[in-house]
N, C-alpha and C positions, 0 to 999 in steps of 0.2 A: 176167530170163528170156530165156534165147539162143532163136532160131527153130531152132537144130538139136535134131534128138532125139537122145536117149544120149548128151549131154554136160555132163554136172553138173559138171563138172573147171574150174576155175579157173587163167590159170600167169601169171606175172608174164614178162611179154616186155622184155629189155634189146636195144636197137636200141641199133647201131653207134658205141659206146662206146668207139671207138678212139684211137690216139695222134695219127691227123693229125685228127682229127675234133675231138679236145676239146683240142688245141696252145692255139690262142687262144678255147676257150668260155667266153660270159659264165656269173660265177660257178661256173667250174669247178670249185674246191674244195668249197662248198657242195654242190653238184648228185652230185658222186660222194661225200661223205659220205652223202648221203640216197640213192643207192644201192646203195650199200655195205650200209647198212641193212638196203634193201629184200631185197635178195639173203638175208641174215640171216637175217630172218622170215619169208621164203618155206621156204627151207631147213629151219629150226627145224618147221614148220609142216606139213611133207612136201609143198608146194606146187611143182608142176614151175615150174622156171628156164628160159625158151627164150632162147638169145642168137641175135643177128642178128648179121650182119658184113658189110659193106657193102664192095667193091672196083670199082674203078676206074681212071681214069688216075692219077688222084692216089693212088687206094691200093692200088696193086700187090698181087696179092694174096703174101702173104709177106716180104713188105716188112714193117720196123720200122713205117711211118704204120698198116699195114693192121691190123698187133698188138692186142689190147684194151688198155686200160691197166691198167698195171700192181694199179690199185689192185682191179680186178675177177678175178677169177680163177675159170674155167669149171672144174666138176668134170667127170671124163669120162663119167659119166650122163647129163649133164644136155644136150638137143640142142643143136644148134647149125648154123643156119642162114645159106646163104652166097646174098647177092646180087647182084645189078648196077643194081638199081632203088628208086625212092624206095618204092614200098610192095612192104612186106616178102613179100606174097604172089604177089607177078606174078614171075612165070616161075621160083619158086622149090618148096622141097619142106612148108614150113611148115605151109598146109593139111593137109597128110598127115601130120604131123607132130602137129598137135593133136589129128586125127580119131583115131590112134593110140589118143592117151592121153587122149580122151574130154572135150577141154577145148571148152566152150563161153564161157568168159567170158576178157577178158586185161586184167593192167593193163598199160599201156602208159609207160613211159621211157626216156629217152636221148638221143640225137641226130640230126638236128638237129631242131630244134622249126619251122625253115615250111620241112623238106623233108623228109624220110624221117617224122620223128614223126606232119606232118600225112597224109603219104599213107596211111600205116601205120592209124591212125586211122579213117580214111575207109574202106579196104580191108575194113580187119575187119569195120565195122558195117554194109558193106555186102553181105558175103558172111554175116550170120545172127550174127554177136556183139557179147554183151554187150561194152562198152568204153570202160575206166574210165583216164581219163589222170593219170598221179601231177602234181602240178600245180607240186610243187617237187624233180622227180627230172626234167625234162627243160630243156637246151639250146640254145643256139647262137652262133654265134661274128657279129661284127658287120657287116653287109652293106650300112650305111647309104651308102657311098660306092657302094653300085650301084643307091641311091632304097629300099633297104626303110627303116624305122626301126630305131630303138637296138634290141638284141638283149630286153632289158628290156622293150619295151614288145610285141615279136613274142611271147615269151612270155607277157605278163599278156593280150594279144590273145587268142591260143591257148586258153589260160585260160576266157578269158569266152566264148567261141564254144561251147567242148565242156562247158562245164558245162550248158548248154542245148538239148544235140545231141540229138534223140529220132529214133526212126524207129516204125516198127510194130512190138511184139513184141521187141525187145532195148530192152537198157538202155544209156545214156551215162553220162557226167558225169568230175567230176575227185574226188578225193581228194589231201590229203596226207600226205605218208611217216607221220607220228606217226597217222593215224588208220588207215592199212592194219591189218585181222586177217586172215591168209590163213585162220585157223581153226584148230581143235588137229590134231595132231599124232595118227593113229591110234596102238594100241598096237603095238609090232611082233612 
């Protein structure tokens, strides 16, 4: 149950799913299979898809690194939100973007899992949403030579923190891709 009202709407948010972003992410394969998925059953489901796009020094925007990969592919309905910051709502149009289309609840995947995933995360449930993190649809590439741990153990970290995350009045936790239902599909 979201704190905002008049938002019954649920969307599965793909954060920054790009070519320099998941170059060297741990179990890359895996992770954009299970969003590949995700995307899928969202779709299938009439579940709005919000992408994020993350730019930088590193990812020029329009630049080949800044590109999504290829394996994902935005339809032009579907929003699509450009940032410069680890969560996805600071100083971006997202908010406004949800508030639209009446979404209170998001699952949450992508990249990276202890930077933009965690801010992302943290953002939402702390601006009034529900916020569910897919637990093997997110990321990141290995950072141990700068004192974090193996990318493995940031994620299973990640993992055990947000399944436990509660605040007032919204809801946490994680899910995996095989148990996501976005719900049926109205008739059209």
């Amino acid at each position: 149950m979201t704190t905002l009202t008049g938002r019954p709407h649920t969307a599965l948010l793909v954060v920054d799913v790009q070519n320099g972003v998941m170059e060297t992410a741990h179990d890359r394969e895996t992770v954009l299979a299970n969003l590949v998925a995700l995307v899928g059953k969202a779709r299938a489901a009439g579940t709005e898809v919000v992408w994020v796009q993350h730019s930088s020094d590193e990812l020029p925007q329009g630049s080949e690194a800044w590109e999504y990969v290829p394996e994902l592919v935005r339809r032009e309905p579907e929003p699509l939100v450009h940032k410069r910051y680890g969560d996805s709502f600071e100083d971006t149009d997202l908010e406004e973007t949800l508030a639209a289309r009446g979404i209170g609840a998001l699952l949450v995947a992508g990249a990276q899992t202890d930077a933009c995933i965690r801010s992302t995360l943290h953002g939402a449930l702390a601006r009034g949403y529900d916020t569910t993190l897919v637990a093997d649809a997110h990321t990141t590439e290995d950072l141990s030579a700068y004192g974090a741990p193996p990318p493995g153990q940031v994620i299973a970290h990640t993992n055990l923190y947000w399944t436990y995350q509660t605040a007032p009045g919204r809801t946490a936790g994680t899910v995996a891709t095989a148990e996501v239902e976005f719900g049926v599909k109205a008739p059209a």
